[in-house]
C-alpha positions as CSV (number, residue, x, y, z in Angstrom):
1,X,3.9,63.2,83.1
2,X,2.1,60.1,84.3
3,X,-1.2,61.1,83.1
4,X,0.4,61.5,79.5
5,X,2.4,58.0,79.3
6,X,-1.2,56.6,81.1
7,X,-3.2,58.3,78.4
8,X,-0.1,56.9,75.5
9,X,-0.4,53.5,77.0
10,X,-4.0,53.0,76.9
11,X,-4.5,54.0,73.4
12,X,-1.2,51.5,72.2
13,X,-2.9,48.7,73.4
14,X,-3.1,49.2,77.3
15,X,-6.8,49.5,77.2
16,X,-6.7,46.2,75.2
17,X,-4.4,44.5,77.4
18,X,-6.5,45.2,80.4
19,X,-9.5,44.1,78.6
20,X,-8.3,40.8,77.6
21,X,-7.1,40.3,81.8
22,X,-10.2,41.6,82.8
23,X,-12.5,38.5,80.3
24,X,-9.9,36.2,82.0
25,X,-11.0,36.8,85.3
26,X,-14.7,36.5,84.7
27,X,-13.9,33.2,82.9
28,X,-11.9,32.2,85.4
29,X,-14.3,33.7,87.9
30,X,-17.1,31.4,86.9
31,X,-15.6,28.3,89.1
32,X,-15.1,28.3,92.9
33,X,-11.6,27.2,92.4
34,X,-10.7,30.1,89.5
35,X,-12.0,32.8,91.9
36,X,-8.8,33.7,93.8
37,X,-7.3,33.5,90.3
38,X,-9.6,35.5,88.5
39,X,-9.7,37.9,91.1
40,X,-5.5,38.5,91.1
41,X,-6.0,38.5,86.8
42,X,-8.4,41.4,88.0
43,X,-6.0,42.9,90.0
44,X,-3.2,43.0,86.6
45,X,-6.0,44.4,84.5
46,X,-5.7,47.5,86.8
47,X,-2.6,47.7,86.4
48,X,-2.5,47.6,83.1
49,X,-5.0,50.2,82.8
50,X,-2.9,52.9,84.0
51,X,0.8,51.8,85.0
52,X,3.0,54.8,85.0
53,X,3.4,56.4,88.6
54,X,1.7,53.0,89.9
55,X,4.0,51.2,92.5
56,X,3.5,46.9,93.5
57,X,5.1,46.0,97.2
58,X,4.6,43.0,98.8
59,X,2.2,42.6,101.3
60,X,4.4,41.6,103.7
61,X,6.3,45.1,103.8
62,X,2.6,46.7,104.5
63,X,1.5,47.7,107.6
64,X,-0.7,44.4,109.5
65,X,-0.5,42.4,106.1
66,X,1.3,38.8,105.9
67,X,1.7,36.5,103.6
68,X,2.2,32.9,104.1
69,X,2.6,29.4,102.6
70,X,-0.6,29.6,100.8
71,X,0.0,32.6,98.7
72,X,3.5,30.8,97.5
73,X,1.3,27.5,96.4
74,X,-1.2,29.6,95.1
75,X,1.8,31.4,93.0
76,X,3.6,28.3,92.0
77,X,0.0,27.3,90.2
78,X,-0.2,30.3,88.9
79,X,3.1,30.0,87.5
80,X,2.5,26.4,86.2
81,X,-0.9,27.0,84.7
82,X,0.2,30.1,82.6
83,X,1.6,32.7,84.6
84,X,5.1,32.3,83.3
85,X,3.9,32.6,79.4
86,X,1.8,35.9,80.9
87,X,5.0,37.0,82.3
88,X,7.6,35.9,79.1
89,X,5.0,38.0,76.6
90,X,5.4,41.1,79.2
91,X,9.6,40.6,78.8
92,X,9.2,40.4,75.4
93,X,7.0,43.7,74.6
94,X,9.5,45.0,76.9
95,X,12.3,44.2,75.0
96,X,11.3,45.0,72.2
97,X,9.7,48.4,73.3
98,X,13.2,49.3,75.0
99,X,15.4,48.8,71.3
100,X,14.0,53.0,71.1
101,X,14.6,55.4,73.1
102,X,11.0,56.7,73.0
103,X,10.1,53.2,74.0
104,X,12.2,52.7,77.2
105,X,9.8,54.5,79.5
106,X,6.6,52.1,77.9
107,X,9.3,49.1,78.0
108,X,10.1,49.8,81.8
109,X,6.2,49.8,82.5
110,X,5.8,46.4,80.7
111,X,8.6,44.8,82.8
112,X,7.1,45.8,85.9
113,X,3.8,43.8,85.3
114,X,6.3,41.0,84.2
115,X,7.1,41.0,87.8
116,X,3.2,41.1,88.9
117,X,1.9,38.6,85.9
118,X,4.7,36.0,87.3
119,X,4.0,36.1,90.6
120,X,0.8,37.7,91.6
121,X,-0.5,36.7,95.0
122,X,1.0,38.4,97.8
123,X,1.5,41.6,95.7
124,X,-0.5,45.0,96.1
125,X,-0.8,48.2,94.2
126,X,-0.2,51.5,95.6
């Protein structure tokens, strides 16, 4: 079942989606200060290439990870310089996704990289 809402996603715009991240982090990849940025708008891109039966966990609850204060100023930048319009387009698809009830599973997917677009550092996929 997740290979067929992956394969859904991708051809409604996933594949898209995860192109347009994945330009963003080689622009943003070009400076010494955008790297860590680019490399977590990489690290959406993925995730938007195949969401369904993909799970994000905090580092912290993984075994010898840790974040610390870096990774919250690092996510209250992101969050300033455009994480939180990232994050209010993903509520809105999602929103709008869920009004059918073909959509709900698509909408669900869409709220869960709300939660990675807002706040991205710190986060892993599994």
């Amino acid at each position: 079942m997740n290979l067929l809402g992956n394969i859904i996603w991708l051809i409604f715009g996933g594949l898209l989606v995860a192109i347009e991240y994945f330009v963003g982090g080689i622009i943003l990849c070009l400076t010494i200060i955008g790297i860590p940025f680019g490399l977590q708008s990489f690290k959406i891109g993925v995730a938007s290439l195949a969401p369904f039966g993909l799970k994000i966990v905090e580092k912290s609850s993984l075994k010898g990870q840790s974040t610390g204060c870096l990774t919250t100023f690092l996510n209250i930048l992101w969050i300033l310089f455009g994480g939180l319009w990232i994050a209010l387009t993903h509520l809105v698809f999602g929103v709008i996704l869920c009004i059918t009830i073909i959509g709900i599973p698509f909408g669900r997917q869409h709220f869960k990289l709300m939660a990675l677009c807002l706040t991205p550092f710190g986060k892993a996929l599994v």
